[in-house]
Structure formats: structure tokens, C-alpha cells
C-alpha positions as CSV (number, residue, x, y, z in Angstrom):
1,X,0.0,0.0,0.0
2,X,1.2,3.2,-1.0
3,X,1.9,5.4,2.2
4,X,2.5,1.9,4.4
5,X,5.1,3.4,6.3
6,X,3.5,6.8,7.7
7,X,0.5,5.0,8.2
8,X,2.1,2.3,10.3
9,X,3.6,4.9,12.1
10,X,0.4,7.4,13.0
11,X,-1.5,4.3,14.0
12,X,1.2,3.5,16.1
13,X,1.4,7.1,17.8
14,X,-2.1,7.3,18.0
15,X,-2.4,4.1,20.4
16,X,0.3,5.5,22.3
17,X,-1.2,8.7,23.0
18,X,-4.5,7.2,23.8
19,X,-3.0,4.7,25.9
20,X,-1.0,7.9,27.8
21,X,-4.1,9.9,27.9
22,X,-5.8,7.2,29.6
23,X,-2.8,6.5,31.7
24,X,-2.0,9.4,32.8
25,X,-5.8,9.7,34.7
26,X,-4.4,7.1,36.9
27,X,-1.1,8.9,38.1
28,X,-1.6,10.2,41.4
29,X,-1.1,13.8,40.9
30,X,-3.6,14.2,37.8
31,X,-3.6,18.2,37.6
32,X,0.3,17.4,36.9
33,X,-0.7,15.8,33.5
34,X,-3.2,17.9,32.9
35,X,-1.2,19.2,29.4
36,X,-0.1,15.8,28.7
37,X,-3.5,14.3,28.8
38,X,-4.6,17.5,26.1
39,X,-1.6,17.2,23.7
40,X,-2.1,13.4,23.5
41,X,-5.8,13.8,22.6
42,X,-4.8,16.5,20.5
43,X,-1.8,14.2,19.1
44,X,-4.1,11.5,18.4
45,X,-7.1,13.3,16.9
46,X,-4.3,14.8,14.1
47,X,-2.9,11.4,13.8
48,X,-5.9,10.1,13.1
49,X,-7.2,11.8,10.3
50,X,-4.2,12.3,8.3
51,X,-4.1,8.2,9.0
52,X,-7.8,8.0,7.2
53,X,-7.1,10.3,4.4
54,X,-3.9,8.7,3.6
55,X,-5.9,5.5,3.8
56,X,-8.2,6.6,0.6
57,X,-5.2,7.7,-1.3
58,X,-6.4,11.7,-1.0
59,X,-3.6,14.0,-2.5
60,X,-3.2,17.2,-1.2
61,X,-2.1,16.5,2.5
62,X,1.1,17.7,2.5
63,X,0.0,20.5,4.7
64,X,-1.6,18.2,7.0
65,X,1.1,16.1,7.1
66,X,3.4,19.2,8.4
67,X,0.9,20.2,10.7
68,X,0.6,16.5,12.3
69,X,5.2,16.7,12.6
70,X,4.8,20.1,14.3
71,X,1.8,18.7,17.1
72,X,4.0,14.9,16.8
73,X,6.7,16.8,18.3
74,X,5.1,18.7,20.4
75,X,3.6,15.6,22.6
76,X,6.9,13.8,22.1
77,X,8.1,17.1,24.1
78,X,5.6,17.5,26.5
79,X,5.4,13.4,27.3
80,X,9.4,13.5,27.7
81,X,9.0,15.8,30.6
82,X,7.5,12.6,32.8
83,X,9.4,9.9,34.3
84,X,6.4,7.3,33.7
85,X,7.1,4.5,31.0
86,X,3.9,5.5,29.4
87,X,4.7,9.2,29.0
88,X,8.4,7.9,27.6
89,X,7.0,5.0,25.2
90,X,4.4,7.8,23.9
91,X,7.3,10.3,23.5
92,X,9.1,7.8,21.2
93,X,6.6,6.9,19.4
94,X,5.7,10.5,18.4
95,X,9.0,11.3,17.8
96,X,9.1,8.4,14.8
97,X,6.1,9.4,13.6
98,X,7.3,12.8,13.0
99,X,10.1,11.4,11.2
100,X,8.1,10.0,8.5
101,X,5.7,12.6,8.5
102,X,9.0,14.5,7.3
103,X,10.7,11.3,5.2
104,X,6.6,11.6,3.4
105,X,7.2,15.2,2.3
106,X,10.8,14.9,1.4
């Protein structure tokens, strides 16, 4: 499938993010995560449709595609700030998927 790469990628961010999100409700000091919980909904919302329009071979998301590195980057950031594995695993796996977001538009 054309796009195989990217698309493995965002599905794989966008299951770490929600799995973070979720996560992070259970940390003990929740108001603490408060951004992190946002940025992965956020994260995974973006992820999400650039990973459906990708899916029916749409052409002009190029723009998207830069918009999802930029908010990719942003939760790998704001997830790296936390010790827990969750918040680390989701950091990484944003952090790849803003790669090929960038290797799609090179």
C-alpha cells in the first residue's frame, strides 16, 4: 500500500497517546498531567485523520502532514517531561512518527 510506512507509524502514535491519555488519569497527581493528557488527545485526533485520508489515497495533504510533525513533536516534548514509562514509550513513538511525517514530504 502506498503510504504503508506513515501509516504504520500514526496508528502506532495514535495508540500510544491514547494509551498515555488514559494512563496518565491514573497517576496520582492528575492536575500534573493535565497538558499531557490534552496534547495526547490533541496528538491522536491529528494522527488520526491524516491516517484515514492517507488510507483513501487523497492527494493534497502535505499540509496536514506538516501540521501533524509540528503537534507529533510537540507531545513527544511534552510526554518527555515525565518519568512514567507510558509518558516515555508515547514520547518515542511521536517522535518516529514525526520522522516519517518528514521522510513523506521529502
Amino acid at each position: 500500500m502506498k503510504n504503508e510506512k506513515l501509516i504504520h507509524a500514526l496508528g502506532n502514535c495514535i495508540n500510544h497517546c491514547n494509551y498515555c491519555a488514559d494512563a496518565c488519569l491514573d497517576e496520582e497527581n492528575v492536575k500534573m498531567m493535565v497538558s499531557c493528557i490534552r496534547t495526547d488527545r490533541v496528538c491522536a485526533e491529528v494522527c488520526s485523520t491524516l491516517n484515514q485520508l492517507l488510507a483513501m489515497n487523497f492527494g493534497d495533504v502535505d499540509d496536514l502532514v506538516r501540521y501533524c510533525a509540528k503537534i507529533c513533536e510537540a507531545c513527544a516534548d511534552e510526554c518527555s517531561q515525565h518519568e512514567a514509562q507510558h509518558c516515555q514509550d508515547c514520547a518515542e513513538a511521536c517522535r518516529k512518527c514525526a520522522a516519517e511525517c518528514r521522510a513523506f514530504l521529502a
